[in-house]
Each structure stands twice: as C-alpha cells, then as structure tokens.
C-alpha positions in Angstrom: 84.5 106.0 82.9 87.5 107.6 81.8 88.3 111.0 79.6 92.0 111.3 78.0 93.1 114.8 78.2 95.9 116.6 76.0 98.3 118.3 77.5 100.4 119.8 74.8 104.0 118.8 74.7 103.5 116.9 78.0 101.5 114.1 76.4 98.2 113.1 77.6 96.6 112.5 81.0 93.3 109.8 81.6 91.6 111.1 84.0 88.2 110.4 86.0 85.1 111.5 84.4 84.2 113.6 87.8 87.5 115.7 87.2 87.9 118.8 85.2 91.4 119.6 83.7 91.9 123.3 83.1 95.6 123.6 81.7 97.1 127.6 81.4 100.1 128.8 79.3 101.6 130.3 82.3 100.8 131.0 85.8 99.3 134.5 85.7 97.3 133.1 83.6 96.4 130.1 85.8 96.1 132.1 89.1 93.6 135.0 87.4 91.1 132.5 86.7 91.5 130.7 90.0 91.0 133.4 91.6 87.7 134.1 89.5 86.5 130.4 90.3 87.3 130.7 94.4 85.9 134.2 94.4 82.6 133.2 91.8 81.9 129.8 94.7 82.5 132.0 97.9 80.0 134.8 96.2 77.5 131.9 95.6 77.9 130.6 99.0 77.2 134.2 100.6 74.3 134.7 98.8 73.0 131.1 99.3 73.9 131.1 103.4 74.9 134.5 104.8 78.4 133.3 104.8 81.2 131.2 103.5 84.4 129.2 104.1 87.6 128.9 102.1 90.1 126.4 103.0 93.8 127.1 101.5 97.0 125.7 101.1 100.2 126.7 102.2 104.1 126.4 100.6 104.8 128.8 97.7 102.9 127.6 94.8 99.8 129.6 96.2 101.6 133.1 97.1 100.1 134.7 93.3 97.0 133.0 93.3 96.6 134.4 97.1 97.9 137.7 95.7 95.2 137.7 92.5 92.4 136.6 95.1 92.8 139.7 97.5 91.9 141.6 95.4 88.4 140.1 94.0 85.5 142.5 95.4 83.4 140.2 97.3 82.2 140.7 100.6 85.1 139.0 102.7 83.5 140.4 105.8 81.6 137.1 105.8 84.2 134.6 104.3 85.7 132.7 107.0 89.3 130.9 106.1 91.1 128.3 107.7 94.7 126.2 106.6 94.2 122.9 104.8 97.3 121.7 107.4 99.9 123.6 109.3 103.0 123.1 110.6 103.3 123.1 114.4 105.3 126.1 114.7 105.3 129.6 115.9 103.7 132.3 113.5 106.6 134.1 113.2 108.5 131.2 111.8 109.1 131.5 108.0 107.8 127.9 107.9 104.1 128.9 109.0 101.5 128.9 106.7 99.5 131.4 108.8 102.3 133.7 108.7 101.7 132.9 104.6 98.4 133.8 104.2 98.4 136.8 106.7 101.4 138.2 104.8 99.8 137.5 101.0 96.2 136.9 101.2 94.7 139.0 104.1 95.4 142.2 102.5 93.6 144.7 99.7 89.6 143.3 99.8 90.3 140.4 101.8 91.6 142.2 105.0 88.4 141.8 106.1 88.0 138.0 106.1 88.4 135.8 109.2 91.3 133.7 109.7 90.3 130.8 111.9 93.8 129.9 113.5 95.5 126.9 113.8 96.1 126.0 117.7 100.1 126.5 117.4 100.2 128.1 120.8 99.6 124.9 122.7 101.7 122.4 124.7 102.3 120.5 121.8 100.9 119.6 118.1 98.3 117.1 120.4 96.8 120.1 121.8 97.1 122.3 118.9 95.1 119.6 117.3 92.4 119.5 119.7 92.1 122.8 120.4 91.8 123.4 117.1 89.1 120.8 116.2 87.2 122.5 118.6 87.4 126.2 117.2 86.7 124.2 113.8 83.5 122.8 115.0 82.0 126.1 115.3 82.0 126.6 111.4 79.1 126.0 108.9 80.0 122.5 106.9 80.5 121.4 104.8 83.2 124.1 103.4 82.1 125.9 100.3 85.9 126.3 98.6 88.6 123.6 99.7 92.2 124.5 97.5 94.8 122.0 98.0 98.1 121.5 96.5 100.3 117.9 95.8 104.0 117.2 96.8 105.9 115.0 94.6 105.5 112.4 96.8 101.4 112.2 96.4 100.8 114.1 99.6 97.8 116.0 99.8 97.4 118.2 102.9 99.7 116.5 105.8 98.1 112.9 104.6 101.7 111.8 103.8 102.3 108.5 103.2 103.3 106.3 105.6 102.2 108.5 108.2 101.1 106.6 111.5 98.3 108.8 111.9 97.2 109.0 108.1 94.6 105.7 108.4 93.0 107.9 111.2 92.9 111.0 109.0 91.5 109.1 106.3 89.4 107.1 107.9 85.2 107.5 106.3 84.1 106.7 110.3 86.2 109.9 111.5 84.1 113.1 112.8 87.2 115.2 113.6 87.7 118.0 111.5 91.4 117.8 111.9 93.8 115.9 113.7 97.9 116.0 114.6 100.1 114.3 111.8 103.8 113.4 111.7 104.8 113.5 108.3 107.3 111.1 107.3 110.5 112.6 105.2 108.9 116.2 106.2 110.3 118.0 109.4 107.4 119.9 111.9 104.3 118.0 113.3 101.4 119.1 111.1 97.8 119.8 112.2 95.5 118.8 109.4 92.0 118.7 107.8 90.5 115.1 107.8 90.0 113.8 104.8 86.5 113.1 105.4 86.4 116.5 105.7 88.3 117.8 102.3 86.3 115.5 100.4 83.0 116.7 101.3 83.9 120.6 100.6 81.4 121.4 98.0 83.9 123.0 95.7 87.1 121.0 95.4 90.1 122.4 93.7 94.1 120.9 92.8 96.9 123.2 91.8 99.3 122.7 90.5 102.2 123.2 88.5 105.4 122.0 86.6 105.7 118.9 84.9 106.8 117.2 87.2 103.8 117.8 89.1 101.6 116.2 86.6 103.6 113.1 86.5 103.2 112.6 90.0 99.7 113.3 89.4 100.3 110.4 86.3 101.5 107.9 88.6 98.6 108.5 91.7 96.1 107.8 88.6 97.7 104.3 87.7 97.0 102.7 90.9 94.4 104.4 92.6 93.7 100.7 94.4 96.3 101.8 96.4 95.5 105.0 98.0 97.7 105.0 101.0 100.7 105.1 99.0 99.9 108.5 97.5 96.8 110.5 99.3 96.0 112.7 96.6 94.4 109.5 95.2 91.8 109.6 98.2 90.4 113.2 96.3 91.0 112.2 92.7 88.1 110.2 92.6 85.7 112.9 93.9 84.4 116.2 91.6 87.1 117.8 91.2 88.9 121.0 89.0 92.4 120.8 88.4 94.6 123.6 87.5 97.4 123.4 86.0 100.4 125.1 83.9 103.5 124.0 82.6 
C-alpha cells in the first residue's frame, strides 16, 4: 500500500505506507525538530539499555541540524557516534567527515559523546575498512538512531551505483558492519556502513533538502525493482521518517 503526499508547490509524492513525510517551511525549522526526534530516540535508548548509538552523515546538509543537536540536554556521556561512510582521508582534510562532526557536533552538550573513528590511519582504505569493522563490532546493535542523507544520483551512504563493491555492501548474507567502497563519479575511497546494517537501525531517518532532492527521491520511488541503480531505494522500503524542506 501506497499514501500520496502533498507537497505544496512541488506537487505530490506516493510514498510507501512504512514512510513518514515531515515537510518544513525552511531549514531551521526542519533541523529544530530533527534534532528533537534524534535527541527524544537516543534518550529512549539510554533509559531502555544504559547507552545509545547515533550514526550520522557527513557533506554540508547536516552542519545546522549537528549544530541544533549539540545543544539538546541529554546525557551524551553514554551516546556513542560513528560516520554513516567516510572518505579515506586524513582528518585534517577539509573533505573528512570526522573533521565535520568534531568541528560542528562534538561541542556545547555533546562534547561528551564518543566518536568511534573511522580507521583513516591505515595502509590503505582495505585496512581502514577492517580495522574499523573491528572497532565497530564492539558496539551494542542494532544502532538506535541511523541519519542518512541522498546525492542526486540515488546514493545513500557510499552505496553508489555502479560501485564494484556495492552488491557486497548490500548483500542480506553480509555480517560486516562496514566495508571499503570506491564510489564511481566521486573521488576518495569510502569506508561505509553495510546496508544490512543501516536497515536494521531501529530509528531510520532521510534528510533532505531542495527540490531537486525530492525529485531524485521521485525517481528512486518509480522503479524500486531496480535497486542497484539508485541505493536509497534499498532503505525506502523500510520504516522510515523523511525530512524535508524546500
């Protein structure tokens, strides 16, 4: 079963019944009640287990959602956090996401959360892969909070299409947590979540924003047969909450 969803002066959107559409005027608005969702699920999963996990995105459409969430007064000294993907570069490069979240999100409150890092330190993005897989093993899963983004070209994570190593990554039979991933059209090897993985995070959230965002988001949903050719497809039938804003 579908639902259609109106989306002001961008027309309408069918989506799967397991999906929730929030759509915001504008992006403060959009990121203060993201923040209130990730913070309400990581409170929940603190009071439930001890502890919690948050998985995040990187790029620059999270920088004021990460800057909203910092300051939510939760007890962060027991919220573990760890990147959706990463690029296999040096922190200090402009292109790391760990560099992101140290810089925007691990600040105010949230200084005192854990960031479990991404391997970037090793040989090569092999390595960083492994070694990571391993540090990611020591976590409690399935992750409560799992925030991903979209790229225009249905991307999700580092599961880009036409990836070689994106049937692995996707694979239901996989028990890796993450694995390496050349993206193709994308410079930097990637480390990345499986998808096994993402899908199973307990709380599932897409942001996202722009129009032409949701038309990507459009054209994944008219021929999810065909998830390999755009990944987000692979999460869109699962329950999920969009957010999005114009």
């Amino acid at each position: 079963m579908t639902q259609v969803i109106e989306t002001g002066s961008n027309g309408t959107i069918e989506l799967p019944e397991t999906a929730n559409f929030g759509e915001f005027p504008d992006a403060e608005q959009l990121v203060g009640a993201l923040a209130a969702k990730v913070a309400k699920v990581l409170t929940a999963a603190i009071q439930a287990n001890g502890s919690a996990t948050l998985a995040v995105s990187g790029g620059s459409t999270p920088i004021p959602f990460f800057e909203a969430l910092n300051q939510m007064p939760l007890q962060w000294d027991k919220v573990q956090i760890l990147l959706v993907d990463e690029r296999f570069v040096p922190t200090s490069d402009d292109a790391s996401n760990t560099r992101l979240v140290r810089h925007h999100l691990l600040k105010n409150h949230a200084r005192q959360a854990k960031l479990i890092e991404v391997a970037v330190d090793a040989a090569d993005a092999v390595a960083a892969a492994e070694e990571t897989n391993s540090r990611y093993a020591e976590l409690h899963w399935p992750l409560d909070c799992c925030v991903l983004g979209m790229g225009n070209d249905g991307h999700t994570a580092s599961l880009f299409p036409g990836s070689p190593q994106l049937a692995m990554a996707c694979s239901e039979d996989t028990t890796r947590y993450c694995c390496m991933a050349e993206p193709t059209g994308a410079p930097h090897a990637r480390i990345t979540l499986t998808l096994p993985k993402i899908r199973s995070a307990n709380a599932l959230i897409l942001h996202i924003a722009g129009a032409a965002k949701l038309d990507t988001l459009r054209e994944a949903l008219d021929g999810m047969a065909q998830p390999e050719l755009m990944p987000i497809r692979y999460v869109l039938n699962r329950p999920l909450s969009i957010f999005w804003t114009p």
